[in-house]
MIKETOR-685030 format. One record per residue (C-alpha): residue in one letter; z, x, y. Coordinates in steps of 0.2 Angstrom, whole numbers, plus 2048, in hexadecimal, padded with zeros to 3 digits. Layout:
atom res=A; zz=Z; xx=X; yy=Y .
...
//
This chain:
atom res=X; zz=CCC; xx=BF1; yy=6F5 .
atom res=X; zz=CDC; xx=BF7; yy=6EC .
atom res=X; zz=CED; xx=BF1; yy=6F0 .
atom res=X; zz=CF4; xx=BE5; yy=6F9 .
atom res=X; zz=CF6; xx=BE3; yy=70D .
atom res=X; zz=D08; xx=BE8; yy=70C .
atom res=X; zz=D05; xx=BF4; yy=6FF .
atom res=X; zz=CF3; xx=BFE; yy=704 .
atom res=X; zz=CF6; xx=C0D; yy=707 .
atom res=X; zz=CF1; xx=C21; yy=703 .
atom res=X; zz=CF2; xx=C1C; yy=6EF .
atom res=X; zz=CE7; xx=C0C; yy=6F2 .
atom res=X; zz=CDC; xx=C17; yy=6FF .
atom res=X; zz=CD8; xx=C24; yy=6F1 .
atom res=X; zz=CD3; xx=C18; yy=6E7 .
atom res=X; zz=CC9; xx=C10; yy=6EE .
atom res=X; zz=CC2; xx=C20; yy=6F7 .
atom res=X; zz=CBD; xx=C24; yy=6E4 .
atom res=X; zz=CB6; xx=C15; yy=6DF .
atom res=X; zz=CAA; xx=C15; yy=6ED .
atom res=X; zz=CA7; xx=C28; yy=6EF .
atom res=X; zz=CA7; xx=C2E; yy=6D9 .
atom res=X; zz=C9A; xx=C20; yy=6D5 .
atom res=X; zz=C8F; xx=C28; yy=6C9 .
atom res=X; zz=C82; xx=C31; yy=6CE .
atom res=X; zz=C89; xx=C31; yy=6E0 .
atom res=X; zz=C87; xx=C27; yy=6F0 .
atom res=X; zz=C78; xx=C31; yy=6FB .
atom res=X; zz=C7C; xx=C28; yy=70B .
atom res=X; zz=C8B; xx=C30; yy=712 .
atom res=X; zz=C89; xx=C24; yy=723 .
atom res=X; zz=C8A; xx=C13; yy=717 .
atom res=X; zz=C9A; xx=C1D; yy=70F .
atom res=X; zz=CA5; xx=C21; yy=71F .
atom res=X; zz=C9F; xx=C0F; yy=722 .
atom res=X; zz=CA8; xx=C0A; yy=713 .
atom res=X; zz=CB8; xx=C13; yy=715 .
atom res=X; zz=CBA; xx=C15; yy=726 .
atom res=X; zz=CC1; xx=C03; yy=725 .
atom res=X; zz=CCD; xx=C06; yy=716 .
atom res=X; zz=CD5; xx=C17; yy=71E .
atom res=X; zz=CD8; xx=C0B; yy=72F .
atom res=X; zz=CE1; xx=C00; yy=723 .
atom res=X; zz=CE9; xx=C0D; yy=717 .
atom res=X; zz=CF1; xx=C16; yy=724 .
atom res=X; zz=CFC; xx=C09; yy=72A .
atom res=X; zz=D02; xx=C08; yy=718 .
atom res=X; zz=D0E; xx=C13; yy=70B .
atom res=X; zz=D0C; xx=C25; yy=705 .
atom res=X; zz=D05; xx=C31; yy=712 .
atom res=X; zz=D15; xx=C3B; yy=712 .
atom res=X; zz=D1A; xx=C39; yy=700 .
atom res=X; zz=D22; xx=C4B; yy=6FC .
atom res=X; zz=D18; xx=C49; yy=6EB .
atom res=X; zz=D09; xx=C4F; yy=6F8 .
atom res=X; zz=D11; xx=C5A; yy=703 .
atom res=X; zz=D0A; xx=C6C; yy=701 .
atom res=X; zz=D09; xx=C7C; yy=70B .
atom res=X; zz=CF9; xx=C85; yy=711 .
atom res=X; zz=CF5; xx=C95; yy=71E .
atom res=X; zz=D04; xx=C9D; yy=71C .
atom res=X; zz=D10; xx=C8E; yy=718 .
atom res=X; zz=D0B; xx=C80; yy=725 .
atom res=X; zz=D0F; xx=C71; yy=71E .
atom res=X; zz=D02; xx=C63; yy=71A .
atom res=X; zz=CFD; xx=C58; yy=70E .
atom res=X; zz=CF0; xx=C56; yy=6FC .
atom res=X; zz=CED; xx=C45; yy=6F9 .
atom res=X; zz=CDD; xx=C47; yy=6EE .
atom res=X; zz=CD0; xx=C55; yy=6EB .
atom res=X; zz=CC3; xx=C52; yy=6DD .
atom res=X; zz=CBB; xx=C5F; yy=6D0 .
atom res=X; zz=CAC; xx=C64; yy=6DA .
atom res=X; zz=CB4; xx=C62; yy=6EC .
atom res=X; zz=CA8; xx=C54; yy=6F2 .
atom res=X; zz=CB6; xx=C46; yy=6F8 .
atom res=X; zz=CC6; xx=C50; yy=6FF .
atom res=X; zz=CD6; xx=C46; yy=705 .
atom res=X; zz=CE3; xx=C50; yy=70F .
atom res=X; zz=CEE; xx=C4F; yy=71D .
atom res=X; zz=CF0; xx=C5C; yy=72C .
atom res=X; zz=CFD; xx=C5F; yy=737 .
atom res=X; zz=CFA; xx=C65; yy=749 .
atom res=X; zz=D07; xx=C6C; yy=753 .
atom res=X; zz=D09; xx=C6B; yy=763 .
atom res=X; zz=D00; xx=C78; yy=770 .
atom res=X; zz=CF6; xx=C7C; yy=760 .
atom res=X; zz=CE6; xx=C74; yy=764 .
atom res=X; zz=CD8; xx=C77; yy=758 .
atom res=X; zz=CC9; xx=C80; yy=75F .
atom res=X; zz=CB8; xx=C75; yy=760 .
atom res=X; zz=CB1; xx=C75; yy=750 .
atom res=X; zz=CA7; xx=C6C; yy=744 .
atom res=X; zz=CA9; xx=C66; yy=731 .
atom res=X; zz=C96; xx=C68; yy=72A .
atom res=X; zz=C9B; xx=C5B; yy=71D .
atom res=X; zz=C9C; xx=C48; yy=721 .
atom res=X; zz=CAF; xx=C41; yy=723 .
atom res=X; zz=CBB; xx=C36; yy=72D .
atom res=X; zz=CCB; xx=C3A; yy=738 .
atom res=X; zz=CD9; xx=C2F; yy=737 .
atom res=X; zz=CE9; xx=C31; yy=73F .
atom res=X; zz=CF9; xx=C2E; yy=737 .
atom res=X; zz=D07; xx=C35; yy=745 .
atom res=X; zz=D07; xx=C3C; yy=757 .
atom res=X; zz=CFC; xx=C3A; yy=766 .
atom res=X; zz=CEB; xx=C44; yy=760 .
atom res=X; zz=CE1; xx=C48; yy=76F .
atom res=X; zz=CCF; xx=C49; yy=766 .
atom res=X; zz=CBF; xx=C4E; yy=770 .
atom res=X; zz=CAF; xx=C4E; yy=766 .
atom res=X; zz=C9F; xx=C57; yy=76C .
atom res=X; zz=C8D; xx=C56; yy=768 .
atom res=X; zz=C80; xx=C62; yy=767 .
atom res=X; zz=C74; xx=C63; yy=770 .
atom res=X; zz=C69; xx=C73; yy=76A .
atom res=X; zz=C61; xx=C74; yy=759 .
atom res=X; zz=C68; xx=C84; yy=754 .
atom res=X; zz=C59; xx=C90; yy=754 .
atom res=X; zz=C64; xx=C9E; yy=75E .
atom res=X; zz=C72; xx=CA2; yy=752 .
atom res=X; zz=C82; xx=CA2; yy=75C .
atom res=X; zz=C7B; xx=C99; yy=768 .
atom res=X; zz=C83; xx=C85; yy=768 .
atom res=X; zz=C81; xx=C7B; yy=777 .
atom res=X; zz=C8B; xx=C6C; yy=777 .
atom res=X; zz=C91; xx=C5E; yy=783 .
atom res=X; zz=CA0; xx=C54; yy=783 .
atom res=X; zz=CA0; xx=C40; yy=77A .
atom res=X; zz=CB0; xx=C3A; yy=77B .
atom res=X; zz=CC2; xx=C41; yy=77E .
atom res=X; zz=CCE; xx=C35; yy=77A .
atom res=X; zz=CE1; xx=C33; yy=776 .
atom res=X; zz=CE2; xx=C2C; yy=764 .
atom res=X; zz=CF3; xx=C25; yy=75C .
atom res=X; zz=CF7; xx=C1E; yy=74D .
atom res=X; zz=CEA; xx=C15; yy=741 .
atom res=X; zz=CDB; xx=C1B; yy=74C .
atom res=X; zz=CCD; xx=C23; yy=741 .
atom res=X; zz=CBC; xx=C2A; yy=744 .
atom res=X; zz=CAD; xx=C2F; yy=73B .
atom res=X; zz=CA7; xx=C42; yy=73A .
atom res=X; zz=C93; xx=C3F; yy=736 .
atom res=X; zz=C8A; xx=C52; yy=737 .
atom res=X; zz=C85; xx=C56; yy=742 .
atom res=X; zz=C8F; xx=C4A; yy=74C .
atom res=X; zz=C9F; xx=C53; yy=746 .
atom res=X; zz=CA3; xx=C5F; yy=753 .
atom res=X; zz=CB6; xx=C5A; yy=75A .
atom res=X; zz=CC6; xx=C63; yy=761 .
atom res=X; zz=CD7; xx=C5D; yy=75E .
atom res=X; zz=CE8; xx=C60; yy=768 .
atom res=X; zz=CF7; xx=C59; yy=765 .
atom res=X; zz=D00; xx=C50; yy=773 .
atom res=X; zz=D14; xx=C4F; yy=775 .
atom res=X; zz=D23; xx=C58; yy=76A .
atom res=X; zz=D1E; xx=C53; yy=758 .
atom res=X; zz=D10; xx=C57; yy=74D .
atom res=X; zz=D03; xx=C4C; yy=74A .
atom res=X; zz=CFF; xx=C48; yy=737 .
atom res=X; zz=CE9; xx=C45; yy=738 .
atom res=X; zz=CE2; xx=C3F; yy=727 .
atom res=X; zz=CD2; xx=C49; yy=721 .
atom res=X; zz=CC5; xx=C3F; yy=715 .
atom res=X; zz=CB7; xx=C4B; yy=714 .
atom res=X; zz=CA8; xx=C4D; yy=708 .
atom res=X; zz=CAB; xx=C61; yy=705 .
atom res=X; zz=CB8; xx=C6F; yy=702 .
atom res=X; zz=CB9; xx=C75; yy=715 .
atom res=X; zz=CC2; xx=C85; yy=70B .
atom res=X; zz=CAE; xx=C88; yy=704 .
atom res=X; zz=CA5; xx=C81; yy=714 .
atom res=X; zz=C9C; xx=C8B; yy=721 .
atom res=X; zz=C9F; xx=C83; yy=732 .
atom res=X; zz=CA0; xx=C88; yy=742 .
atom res=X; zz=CAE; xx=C8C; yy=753 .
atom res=X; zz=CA4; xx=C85; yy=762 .
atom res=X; zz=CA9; xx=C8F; yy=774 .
atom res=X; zz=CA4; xx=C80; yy=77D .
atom res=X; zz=CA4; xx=C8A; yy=790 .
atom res=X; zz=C9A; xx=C98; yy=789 .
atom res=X; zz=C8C; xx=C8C; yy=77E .
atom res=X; zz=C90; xx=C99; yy=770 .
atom res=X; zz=C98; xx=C96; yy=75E .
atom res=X; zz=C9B; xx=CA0; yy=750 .
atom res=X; zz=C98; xx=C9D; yy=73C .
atom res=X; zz=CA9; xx=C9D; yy=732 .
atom res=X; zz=CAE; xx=C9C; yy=722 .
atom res=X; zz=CC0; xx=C94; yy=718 .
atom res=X; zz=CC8; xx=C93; yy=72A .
atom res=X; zz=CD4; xx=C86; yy=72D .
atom res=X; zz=CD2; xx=C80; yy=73E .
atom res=X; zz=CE5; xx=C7A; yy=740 .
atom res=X; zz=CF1; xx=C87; yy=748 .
//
């Protein structure tokens, strides 16, 4: 592990995120890797950097968010999101293995699973897993095609969510779940934050 305890942070997180994820050859079990890393975001995100200005950047039409890392071929993305309040995501998936952590705000996260095996295109049917109120330093894996989730941010401020995932989401076919209607719908380069 990078860094020191008073000193791990984004920086030390990115590291480490590259020595465990640019290994030649590449790891093949992306369940041993969220393993890995999931600890080392908890960590990292008590330490400095996440709001560095040298990472700020703007995205859909100028809301702010951050670019921490983004290798050649797209496979290990690091970036922040930040949700607004009454913006809630829809219920959506990744398609790519990942973790959530969060940085600021009350998130209110609900995660879904699916429970049909996709013969019926448009047809999704999901139930509900958890629905929890996450703060501060809480993380959780996104394992396909356990990656279905919704988040809302709860009070005044925006709520900063760091994003480790395994792909481009700009280049990844995923899908908008309508969870009353057991329906979703394929999309393409759409950021689900409002």
């Amino acid at each position: 592990m990078s860094g020191t305890a008073t000193e791990y942070g984004v920086d030390a997180f990115i590291a480490d995120a590259r020595a465990i994820m640019e290994v030649e050859g590449g790891i093949t079990d992306r369940e041993a890797a969220v393993r890995q890393l999931e600890p080392l975001l908890r960590h990292a995100l008590a330490g400095p950097g996440w709001t560095d200005p040298r990472y700020a950047t703007t995205v859909d039409g100028g809301r702010p968010g951050f670019r921490y890392y983004r290798n050649d071929d797209g496979s290990l993305n690091i970036y922040g999101v930040l949700f607004r309040p009454d913006h809630p995501t829809p219920v959506h998936d990744h398609v790519t293995w990942g973790l959530i952590g969060v940085y600021s705000g009350a998130q209110r996260t609900t995660r879904y699973r699916r429970l049909d095996h996709g013969d019926t295109p448009g047809r999704c049917d999901v139930e509900l897993v958890a629905d929890e109120t996450l703060t501060h330093g809480a993380t959780y894996p996104l394992l396909p095609p356990h990656d279905i989730h919704r988040i809302e941010v709860l009070g005044p401020e925006d709520g900063l969510s760091i994003h480790v995932l395994g792909a481009d989401l700009k280049r990844q076919r995923r899908r908008i779940f309508d969870v009353a209607a057991g329906t979703c719908e394929e999309v393409e380069g759409v950021s689900m934050a409002r």
